[in-house]
C-alpha positions, -999 to 999 in steps of 0.1 A, spaced: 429 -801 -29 391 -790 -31 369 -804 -8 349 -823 -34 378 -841 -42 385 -851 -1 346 -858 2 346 -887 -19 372 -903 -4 367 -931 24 376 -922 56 394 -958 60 413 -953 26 423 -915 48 433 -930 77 453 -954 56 471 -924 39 471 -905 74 494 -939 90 518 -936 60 527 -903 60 539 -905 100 564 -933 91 570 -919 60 562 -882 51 584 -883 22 561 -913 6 535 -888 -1 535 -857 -25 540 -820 -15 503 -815 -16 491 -843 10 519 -840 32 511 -802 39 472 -813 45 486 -838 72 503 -814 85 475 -787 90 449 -814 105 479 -822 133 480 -787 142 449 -791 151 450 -815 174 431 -845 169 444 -874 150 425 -907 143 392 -913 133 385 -879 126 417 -878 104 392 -873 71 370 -846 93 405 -828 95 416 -827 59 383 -818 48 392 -784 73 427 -783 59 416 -780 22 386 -755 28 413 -734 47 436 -737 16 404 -727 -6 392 -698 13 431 -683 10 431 -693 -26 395 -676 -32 407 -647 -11 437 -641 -34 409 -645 -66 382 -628 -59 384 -605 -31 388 -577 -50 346 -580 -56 348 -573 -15 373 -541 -19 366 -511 -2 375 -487 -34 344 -464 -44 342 -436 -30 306 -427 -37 295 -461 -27 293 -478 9 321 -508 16 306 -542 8 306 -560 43 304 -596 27 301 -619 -3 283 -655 -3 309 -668 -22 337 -658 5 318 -667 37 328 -690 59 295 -715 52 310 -714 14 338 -737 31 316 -756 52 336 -734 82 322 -720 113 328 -695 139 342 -725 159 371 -732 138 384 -695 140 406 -700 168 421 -738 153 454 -734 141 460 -742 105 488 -749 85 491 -725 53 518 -732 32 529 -705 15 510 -682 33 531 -649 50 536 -670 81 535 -709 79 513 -717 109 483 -695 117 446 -695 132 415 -691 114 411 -658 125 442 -647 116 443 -662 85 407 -637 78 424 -606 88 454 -610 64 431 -618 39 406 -594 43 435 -567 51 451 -573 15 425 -579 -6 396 -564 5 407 -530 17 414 -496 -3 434 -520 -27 413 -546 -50 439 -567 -68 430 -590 -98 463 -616 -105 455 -649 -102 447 -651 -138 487 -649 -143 492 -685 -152 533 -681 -142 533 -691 -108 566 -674 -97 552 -640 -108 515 -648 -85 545 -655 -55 562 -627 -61 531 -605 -53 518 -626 -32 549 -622 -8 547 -585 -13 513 -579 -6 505 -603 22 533 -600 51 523 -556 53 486 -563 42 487 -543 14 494 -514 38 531 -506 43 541 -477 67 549 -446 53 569 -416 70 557 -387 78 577 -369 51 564 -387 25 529 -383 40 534 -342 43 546 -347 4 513 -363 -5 491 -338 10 513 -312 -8 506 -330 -40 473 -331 -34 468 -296 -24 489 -283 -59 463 -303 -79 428 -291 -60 445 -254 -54 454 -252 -90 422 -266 -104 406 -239 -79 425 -209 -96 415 -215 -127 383 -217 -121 383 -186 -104 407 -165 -127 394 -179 -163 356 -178 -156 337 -200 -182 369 -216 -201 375 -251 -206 402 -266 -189 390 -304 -181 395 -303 -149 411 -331 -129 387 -324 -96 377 -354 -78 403 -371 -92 434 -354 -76 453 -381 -65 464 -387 -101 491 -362 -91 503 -383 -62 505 -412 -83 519 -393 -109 548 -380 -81 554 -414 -68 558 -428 -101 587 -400 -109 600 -407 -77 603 -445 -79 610 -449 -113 640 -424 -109 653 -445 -81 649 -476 -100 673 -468 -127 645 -450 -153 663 -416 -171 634 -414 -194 597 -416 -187 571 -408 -215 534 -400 -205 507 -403 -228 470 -386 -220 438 -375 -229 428 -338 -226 409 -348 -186 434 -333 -159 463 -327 -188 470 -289 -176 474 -299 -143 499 -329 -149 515 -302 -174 521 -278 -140 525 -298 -113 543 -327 -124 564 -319 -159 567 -284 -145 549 -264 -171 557 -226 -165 525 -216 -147 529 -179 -165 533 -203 -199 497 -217 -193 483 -184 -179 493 -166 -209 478 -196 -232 439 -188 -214 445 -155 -217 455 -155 -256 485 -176 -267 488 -156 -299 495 -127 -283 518 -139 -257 536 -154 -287 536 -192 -269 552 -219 -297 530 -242 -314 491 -221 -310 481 -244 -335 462 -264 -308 443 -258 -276 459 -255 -245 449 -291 -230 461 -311 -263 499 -300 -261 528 -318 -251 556 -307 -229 589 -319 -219 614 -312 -186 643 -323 -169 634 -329 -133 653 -340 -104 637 -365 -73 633 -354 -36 664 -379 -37 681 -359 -61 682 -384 -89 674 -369 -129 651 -380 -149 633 -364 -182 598 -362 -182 579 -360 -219 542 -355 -217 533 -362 -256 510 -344 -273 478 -358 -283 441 -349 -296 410 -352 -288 410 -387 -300 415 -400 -268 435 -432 -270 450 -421 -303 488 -413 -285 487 -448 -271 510 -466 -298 531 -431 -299 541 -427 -267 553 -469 -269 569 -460 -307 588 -432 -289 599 -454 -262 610 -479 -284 635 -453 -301 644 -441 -271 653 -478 -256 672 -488 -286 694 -455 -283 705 -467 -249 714 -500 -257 707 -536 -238 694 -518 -208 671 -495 -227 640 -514 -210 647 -500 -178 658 -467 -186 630 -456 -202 597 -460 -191 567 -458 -210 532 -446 -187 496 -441 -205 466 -425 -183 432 -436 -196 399 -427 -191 371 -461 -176 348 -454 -211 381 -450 -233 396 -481 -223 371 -499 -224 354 -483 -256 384 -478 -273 397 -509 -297 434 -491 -305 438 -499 -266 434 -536 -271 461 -531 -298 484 -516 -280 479 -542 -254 489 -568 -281 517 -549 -290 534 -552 -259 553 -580 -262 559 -584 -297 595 -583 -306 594 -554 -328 573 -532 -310 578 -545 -268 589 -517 -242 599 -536 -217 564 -530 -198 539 -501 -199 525 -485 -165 482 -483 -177 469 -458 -151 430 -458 -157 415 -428 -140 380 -441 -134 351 -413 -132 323 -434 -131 312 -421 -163 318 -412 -199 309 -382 -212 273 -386 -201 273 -422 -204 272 -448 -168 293 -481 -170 264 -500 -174 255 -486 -206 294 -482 -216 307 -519 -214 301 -555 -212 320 -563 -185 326 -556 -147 352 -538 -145 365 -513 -174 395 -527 -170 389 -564 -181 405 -563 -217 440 -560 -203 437 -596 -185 446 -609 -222 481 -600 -209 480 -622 -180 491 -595 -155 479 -578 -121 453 -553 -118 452 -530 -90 418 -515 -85 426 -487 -56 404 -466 -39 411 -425 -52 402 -412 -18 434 -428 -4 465 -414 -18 488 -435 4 472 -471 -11 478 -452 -46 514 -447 -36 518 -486 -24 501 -495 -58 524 -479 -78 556 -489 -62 544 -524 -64 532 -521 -100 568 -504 -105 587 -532 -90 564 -558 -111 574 -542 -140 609 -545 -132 611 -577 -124 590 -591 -152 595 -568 -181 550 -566 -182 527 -540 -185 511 -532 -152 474 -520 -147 466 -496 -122 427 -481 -118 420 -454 -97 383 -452 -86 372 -417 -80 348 -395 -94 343 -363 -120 331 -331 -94 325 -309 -128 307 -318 -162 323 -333 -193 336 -297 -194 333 -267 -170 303 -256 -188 283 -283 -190 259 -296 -167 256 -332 -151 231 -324 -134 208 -331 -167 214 -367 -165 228 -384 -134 213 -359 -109 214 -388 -83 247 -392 -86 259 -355 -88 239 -346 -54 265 -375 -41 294 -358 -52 285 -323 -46 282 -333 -5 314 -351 -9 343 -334 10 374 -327 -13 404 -355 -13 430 -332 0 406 -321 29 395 -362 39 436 -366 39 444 -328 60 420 -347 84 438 -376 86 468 -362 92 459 -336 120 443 -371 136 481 -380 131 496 -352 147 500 -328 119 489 -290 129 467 -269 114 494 -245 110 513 -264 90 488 -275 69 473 -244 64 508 -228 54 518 -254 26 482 -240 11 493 -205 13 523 -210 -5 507 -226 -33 480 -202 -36 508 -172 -36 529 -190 -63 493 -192 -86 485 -155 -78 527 -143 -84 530 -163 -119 494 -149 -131 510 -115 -128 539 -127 -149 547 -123 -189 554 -157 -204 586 -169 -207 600 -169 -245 605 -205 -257 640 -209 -277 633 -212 -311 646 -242 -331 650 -282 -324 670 -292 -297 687 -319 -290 690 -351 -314 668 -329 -334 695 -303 -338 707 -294 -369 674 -304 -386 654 -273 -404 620 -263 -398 612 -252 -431 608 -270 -462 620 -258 -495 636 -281 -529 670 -280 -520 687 -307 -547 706 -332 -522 731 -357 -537 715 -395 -533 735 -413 -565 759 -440 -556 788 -447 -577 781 -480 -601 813 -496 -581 799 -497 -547 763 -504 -560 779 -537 -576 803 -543 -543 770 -534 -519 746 -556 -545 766 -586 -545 765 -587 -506 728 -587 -502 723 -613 -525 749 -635 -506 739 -660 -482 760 -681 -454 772 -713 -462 756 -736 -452 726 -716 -454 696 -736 -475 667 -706 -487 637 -722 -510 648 -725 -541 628 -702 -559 644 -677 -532 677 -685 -541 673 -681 -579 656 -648 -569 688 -633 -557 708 -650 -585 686 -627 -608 690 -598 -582 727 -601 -584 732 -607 -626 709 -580 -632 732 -553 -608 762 -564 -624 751 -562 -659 734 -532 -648 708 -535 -666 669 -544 -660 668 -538 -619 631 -543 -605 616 -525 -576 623 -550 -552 662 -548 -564 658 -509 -563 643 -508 -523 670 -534 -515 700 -512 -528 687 -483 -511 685 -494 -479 723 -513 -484 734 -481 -490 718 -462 -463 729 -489 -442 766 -486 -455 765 -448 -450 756 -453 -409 719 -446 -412 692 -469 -393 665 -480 -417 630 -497 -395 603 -513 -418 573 -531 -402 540 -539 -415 519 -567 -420 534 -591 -439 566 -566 -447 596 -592 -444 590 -608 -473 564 -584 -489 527 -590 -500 533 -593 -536 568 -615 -525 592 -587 -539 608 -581 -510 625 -612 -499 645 -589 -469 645 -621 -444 646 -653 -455 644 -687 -441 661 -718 -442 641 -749 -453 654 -775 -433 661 -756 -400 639 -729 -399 666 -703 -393 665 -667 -410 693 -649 -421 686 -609 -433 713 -603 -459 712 -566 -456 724 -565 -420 759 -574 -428 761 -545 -448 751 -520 -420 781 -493 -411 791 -483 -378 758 -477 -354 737 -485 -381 706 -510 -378 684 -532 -397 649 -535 -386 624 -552 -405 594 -568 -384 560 -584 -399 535 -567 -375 504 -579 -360 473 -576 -381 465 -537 -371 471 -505 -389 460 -479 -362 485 -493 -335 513 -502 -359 515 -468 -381 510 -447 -342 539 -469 -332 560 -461 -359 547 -424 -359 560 -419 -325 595 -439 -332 602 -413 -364 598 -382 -335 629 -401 -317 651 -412 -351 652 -380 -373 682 -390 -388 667 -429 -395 646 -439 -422 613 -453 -408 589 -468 -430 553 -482 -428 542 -506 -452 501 -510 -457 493 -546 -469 471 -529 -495 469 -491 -495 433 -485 -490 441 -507 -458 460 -473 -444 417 -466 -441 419 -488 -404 451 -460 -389 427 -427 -402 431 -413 -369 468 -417 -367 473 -399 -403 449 -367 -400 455 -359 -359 493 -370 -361 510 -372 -394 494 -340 -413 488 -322 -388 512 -329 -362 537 -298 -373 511 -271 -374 496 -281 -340 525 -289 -320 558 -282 -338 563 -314 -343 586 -332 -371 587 -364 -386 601 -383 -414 576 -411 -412 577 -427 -446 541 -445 -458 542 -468 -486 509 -475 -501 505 -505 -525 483 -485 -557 470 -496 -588 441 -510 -605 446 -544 -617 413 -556 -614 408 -566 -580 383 -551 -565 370 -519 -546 389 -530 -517 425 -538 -533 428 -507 -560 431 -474 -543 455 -463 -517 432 -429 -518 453 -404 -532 427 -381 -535 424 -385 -488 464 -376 -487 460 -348 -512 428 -330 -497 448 -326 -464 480 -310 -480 487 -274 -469 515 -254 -459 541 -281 -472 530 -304 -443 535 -335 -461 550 -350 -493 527 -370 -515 546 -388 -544 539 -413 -568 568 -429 -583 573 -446 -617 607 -464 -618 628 -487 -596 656 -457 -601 626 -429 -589 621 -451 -558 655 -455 -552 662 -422 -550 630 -411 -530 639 -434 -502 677 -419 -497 666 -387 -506 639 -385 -471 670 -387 -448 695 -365 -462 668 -336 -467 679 -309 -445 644 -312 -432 620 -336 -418 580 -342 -435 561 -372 -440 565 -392 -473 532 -407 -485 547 -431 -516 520 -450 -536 542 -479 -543 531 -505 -574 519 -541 -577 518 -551 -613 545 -529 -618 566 -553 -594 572 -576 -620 564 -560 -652 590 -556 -675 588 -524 -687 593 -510 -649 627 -521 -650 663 -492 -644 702 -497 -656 722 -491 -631 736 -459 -649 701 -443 -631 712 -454 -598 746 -441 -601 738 -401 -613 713 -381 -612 683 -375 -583 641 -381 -577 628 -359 -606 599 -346 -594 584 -344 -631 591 -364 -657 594 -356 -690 593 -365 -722 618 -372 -751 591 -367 -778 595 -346 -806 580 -310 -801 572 -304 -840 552 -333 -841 536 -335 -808 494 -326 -812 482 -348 -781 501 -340 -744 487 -364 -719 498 -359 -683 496 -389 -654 509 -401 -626 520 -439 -614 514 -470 -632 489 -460 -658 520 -444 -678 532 -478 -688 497 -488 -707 499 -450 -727 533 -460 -736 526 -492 -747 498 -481 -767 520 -451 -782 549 -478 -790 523 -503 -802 506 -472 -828 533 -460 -838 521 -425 -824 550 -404 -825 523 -371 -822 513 -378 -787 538 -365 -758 534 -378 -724 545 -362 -689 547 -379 -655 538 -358 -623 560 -379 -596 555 -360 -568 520 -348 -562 524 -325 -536 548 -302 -528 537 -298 -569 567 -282 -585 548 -260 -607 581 -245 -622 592 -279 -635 557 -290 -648 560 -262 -670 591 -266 -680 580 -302 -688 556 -292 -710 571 -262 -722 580 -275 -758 548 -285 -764 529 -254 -767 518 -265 -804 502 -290 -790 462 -292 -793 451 -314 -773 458 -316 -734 443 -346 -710 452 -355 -678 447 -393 -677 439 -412 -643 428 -448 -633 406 -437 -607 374 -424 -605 365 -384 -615 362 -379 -574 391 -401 -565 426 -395 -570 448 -366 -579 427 -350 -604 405 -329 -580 437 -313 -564 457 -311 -598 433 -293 -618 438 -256 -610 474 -259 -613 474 -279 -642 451 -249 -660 476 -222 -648 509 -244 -665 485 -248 -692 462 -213 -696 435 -237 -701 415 -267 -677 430 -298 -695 406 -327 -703 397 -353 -681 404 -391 -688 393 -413 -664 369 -435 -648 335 -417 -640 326 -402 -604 315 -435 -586 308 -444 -546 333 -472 -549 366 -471 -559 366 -499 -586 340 -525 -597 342 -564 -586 345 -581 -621 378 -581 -636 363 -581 -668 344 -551 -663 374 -534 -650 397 -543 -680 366 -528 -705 370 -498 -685 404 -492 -682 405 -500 -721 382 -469 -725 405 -444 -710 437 -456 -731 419 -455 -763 402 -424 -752 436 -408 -749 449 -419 -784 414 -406 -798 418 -373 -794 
């Protein structure tokens, strides 16, 4: 109770209260009875029975402030002097004196129920005010503010450690600051961001292992920034050290897997075993220099990972992301990520955030970096603790992250952790900070080293020099012995789940029909629904129509088409994961894949109950967020090559918000870091009038960064095209992103219809043809997607049997040898167009025009929209003129 409250109270009505509880303590509530019982301790009863409660509750407010805002008193900078005091936690700020710090209260749930004044300020100012500065009292669950509470308070944030673990620390410490050291001297002038002044990262980084391992976890991923990277590589994954010698001396020539990308940007991946001799698989991913970009990979991975273990997946894999102060505050994908976290589709069961605080961004202070205090105030959306620790005392990191650890555990939430230390170098090694914060770089160029403050600390223990000096040595002598080494040869080839999946591409022709039987026998399934079961009923006469139409075999739509291909991966024991915003039921309502009942609000997913043996359905409608969503499905392809894993844009162009994720991930991802994934994309395309915002999934973005077969690009035509695409990503003997530019007129047009007979033979065609006659063909018009249903229409309506028209399904890999077949009996032809919806400077027509002149022997004629900034105009009408144009240009030439 405050002391507001108590203060407006009479002291007769008090005394009344006081009488009533001594006959009766159970009359009164919790909350009185325990302020009754505190005054008593202190001896006086009365007339001074209100003078006592009002010393009762500003005890019980100075705990409760203690616990909320003592971390502003925390001793946890180390280039700043400890804060002695704060108004707002001094005793006057209870109306308490020196006199009353030798009265005994009583504290309620405090570590020990019956305490002094005095006592009660040294628990309090032991725990939250020390090396640790801890932010939970924002956690609305009061069970979960106990249960640190009881953890934090009885050892005052300050548990013993042994002297093993202390020797192990200073080991740790000495690994990161000796490493760091060699490098600097061996590689004069090279980059290496270098983790100096923030060396306990590797204790933490130890400790974690080491309690995570003993706490079940068989799988923990990391996911970093390029700062301190090759010294987490070495010292904890366990990086060769030759391996990262021979990449600063010249990968190339050492022949090191995957030089497509700089030494501090690469990923790494080790069985290791505890001091307790538990295993445990340590994955560092790799990730550019976009920072916070590997965020939603490293949770998408972890995801996989936990599903392939089963119900206890949470604790067996463990997902950890280190962060830079100016990233994670700067950085918006991390508030995503954060809001990811426990969302059903895309939850880990917790995520260890360790933000390695420098003071500074770059060149940039916190004051001129964020808004708020402390850069880690955008996780307390979560509701859960924050542990601001001091980086010049390795053994408060260590009680941090066991206790962050065991939180996680025991409440399946992501845990922040912030390390306050300091960056002794530049941005990089050779830049100069001196430029810009000179005041605060003469600070840190007369502060002593971490692992010298904590060798003092422990010779004040007892520990020799010898000793000390000997661990030092033997580092020192394993850096100098491995510089002198060649680098180890990596095995070629993927390992593990990934075995038996090529690295190369090449246009192998896999079987994907389905025999007309079990498409009927798979069809009518999903398109059945529990009894009892009451859908809308525009829903139900949906998969009436879905049904007649696979048994007649005869007009299937797209949405049919999707639906049978996932029933039959399903059937055949592969996984298929869709999210998106909006995916379940689709933006343009063709999907239908969950639906709901209308009168108890119960779902039911048809296709599950077709799935085969350790096969899954997974269809989730994401939060509003393409960066965090297509990361997080980027990094759960890496861990389900043999699962089909789809990400559906709500309109293509908004794939524009994840731009990051596509060119430093999914296009590049291969060359960099030898690095698979069968990620499929599906980006809603097509101009129907909408606007520059809902027309172009920018073909022309996907296209420009195609080399070296890294990707597939393909814009498909028919529900049978689609159908085939999708089965055909997962039984390809190798793994590449599949960028589809998937309809939404054509959804419902009836034109784009199949017959079943399409379904049950044949494969994707990466060119289509046409059935024209050659000897009368003058006009060959070539296109891609949905603008081939308004040339045939016009042809049909004309009755324009001269004009011949090819369909280019699959952009890129371009299959060059079938294109010309394709137009091969047409060679009498005159005229030659390629015809487009988008702009001259948009879509595929920049890419395709070289290699449609060499099918050719001549540049074809462009038929399109003109160059323009925006991808289509506002006014429907103008758009409909326009598009007009180009069809009658066609037919005009």
């Amino acid at each position: 109770m405050a002391n507001t409250f108590l203060s407006n109270l009479s002291p007769e009505w008090l005394e009344s209260q006081y009488r009533l509880w001594k006959e009766s303590p159970q009359a009164l509530g919790a909350d009185w009875q325990a302020f009754f019982q505190g005054f008593e301790l202190a001896g006086s009863g009365g007339g001074e029975t209100a003078a006592q409660a009002l010393k009762q509750s500003a005890v019980q407010s100075l705990i409760y402030r203690y616990r909320d805002i003592g971390h502003l008193m925390a001793c946890t900078n180390p280039l700043t002097s400890c804060r002695e005091e704060h108004p707002l936690l001094a005793l006057s700020a209870f109306d308490l004196t020196t006199a009353d710090l030798d009265r005994t209260y009583y504290t309620r749930r405090f570590y020990k129920k019956n305490a002094t004044l005095r006592q009660i300020l040294d628990v309090m100012r032991q725990t939250y005010c020390g090396a640790i500065g801890v932010e939970f009292m924002h956690i609305q669950d009061p069970g979960e503010r106990q249960w640190l509470i009881d953890r934090m308070e009885p050892a005052g944030n300050r548990p013993p450690i042994d002297r093993e673990q202390k020797l192990r620390i200073l080991r740790k410490l000495q690994e990161a600051a000796l490493f760091e050291a060699f490098l600097h001297r061996k590689f004069v002038g090279q980059k290496r961001f270098s983790l100096e002044g923030g060396e306990t990262l590797i204790v933490l980084l130890d400790s974690v292992v080491q309690k995570a391992a003993a706490l079940g976890t068989r799988d923990l991923v990391l996911g970093m920034s390029h700062r301190g990277r090759l010294n987490v590589l070495v010292n904890i994954c366990g990086k060769p050290l030759e391996n990262l010698f021979a990449e600063f001396k010249d990968n190339i020539e050492y022949q090191v897997v995957g030089e497509g990308d700089v030494k501090y940007h690469r990923g790494f991946s080790a069985d290791l075993k505890t001091a307790d001799g538990a295993s445990i698989h340590v994955t560092l991913a790799s990730n550019p220099s976009h920072l916070e970009s590997v965020d939603p990979v490293v949770e998408g991975k972890c995801r996989a990972r936990q599903e392939a273990y089963g119900e206890e997946g949470g604790q067996r894999v463990l997902p950890v992301l280190m962060h830079g102060d100016a990233a994670f505050s700067g950085q918006g994908i991390v508030a995503e990520v954060l809001n990811l976290s426990q969302l059903e589709g895309f939850s880990t069961g917790g995520t260890l955030h360790i933000v390695l605080n420098n003071q500074i961004g770059f060149t940039t202070l916190p004051e001129n970096a964020r808004s708020t205090l402390y850069a880690t105030d955008v996780a307390k959306m979560l509701m859960v603790p924050i542990f601001h620790v001091h980086g010049d005392d390795p053994e408060a990191v260590v009680h941090a992250a066991g206790l962050a650890l065991d939180y996680r555990k025991a409440f399946g939430c992501d845990v922040i952790l912030e390390i306050l230390c300091y960056r002794r170098q530049g941005h990089n090694e050779g830049d100069e900070p001196y430029f810009t914060q000179p005041l605060m770089y003469e600070k840190i160029k007369n502060h002593p080293l971490v692992h010298e403050l904590y060798a003092d600390r422990l010779k004040s223990e007892g520990v020799t020099g010898e000793e000390i000096e000997a661990m030092a040595a033997a580092i020192d002598e394993r850096l100098e012995e491995a510089a002198g080494l060649p680098a180890r040869q990596e095995e070629e080839g993927f390992h593990g789940k990934w075995s038996g999946i090529d690295r190369k591409y090449r246009h192998p022709e896999v079987e994907t029909a389905v025999s007309r039987d079990r498409l009927v026998e798979l069809g009518q399934a999903i398109t059945s629904i529990p009894e009892g079961f009451h859908p809308h009923t525009k829903i139900d006469k949906l998969l009436q129509r879905r049904r007649e139409a696979i048994e007649a075999g005869e007009e299937i739509d797209w949405g049919t088409g999707e639906a049978l291909a996932f029933a039959t991966l399903l059937a055949e024991g592969t996984s298929v994961r869709l999210s998106g915003q909006d995916s379940r039921r689709g933006t343009f309502s063709h999907r239908h894949s969950t639906l709901f009942d209308i009168e108890s609000g119960k779902t039911c997913v048809p296709l599950s109950a077709v799935a085969g043996d350790g096969a899954a359905l997974h269809i989730y409608d994401s939060m509003l967020s393409e960066a965090a969503v297509l990361g997080f499905e980027y990094g759960y392809s890496l861990e389900t090559p043999f699962g089909l894993t789809l990400w559906e844009a709500q309109f293509g162009d908004f794939a524009n918000g994840a731009q990051v994720i596509i060119d430093q991930f999914i296009v590049s991802s291969r060359t960099k870091w030898d690095r698979a994934s069968g990620l499929v994309l599906l980006l809603p395309h097509g101009y129907e009038g909408q606007g520059a915002e809902h027309s172009s999934a920018r073909i022309e973005r996907y296209l420009q960064a195609c080399a070296d077969d890294n990707i597939q690009v393909v814009y498909p035509s028919t529900p049978a095209q689609f159908f085939h695409l999708l089965r055909r990503q997962v039984k390809l003997p190798f793994r590449r992103p599949l960028v589809v530019f998937t309809p939404k007129s054509l959804l419902r047009l009836p034109a784009c219809r199949s017959d079943l007979a399409a379904f049950a033979a044949g494969r994707f065609e990466e060119i289509l043809g046409s059935d024209a006659d050659a000897q009368k063909v003058r006009t060959l018009l070539v296109c891609s997607g949905k603008i081939y249903y308004e040339l045939q229409e016009k042809c049909e309506k004309d009755s324009r049997d001269d004009v011949a028209i090819v369909r280019i399904e699959q952009l890129y890999p371009l299959r060059s040898d079938l294109l010309r077949q394709a137009v091969e009996p047409y060679e009498k032809a005159k005229n030659f167009a390629w015809v487009q919806e988008e702009p001259a400077n948009m879509g595929a027509w920049s890419f395709l025009r070289r290699s449609l002149a060499e099918v050719m022997g001549s540049e074809p004629r462009y038929l399109g929209r003109d160059a323009s900034a925006v991808p289509a105009v506002g006014s429907h009408r103008l758009y409909r003129e326009e598009q007009d144009r180009i069809i009658a240009a066609a037919f005009d030439l």
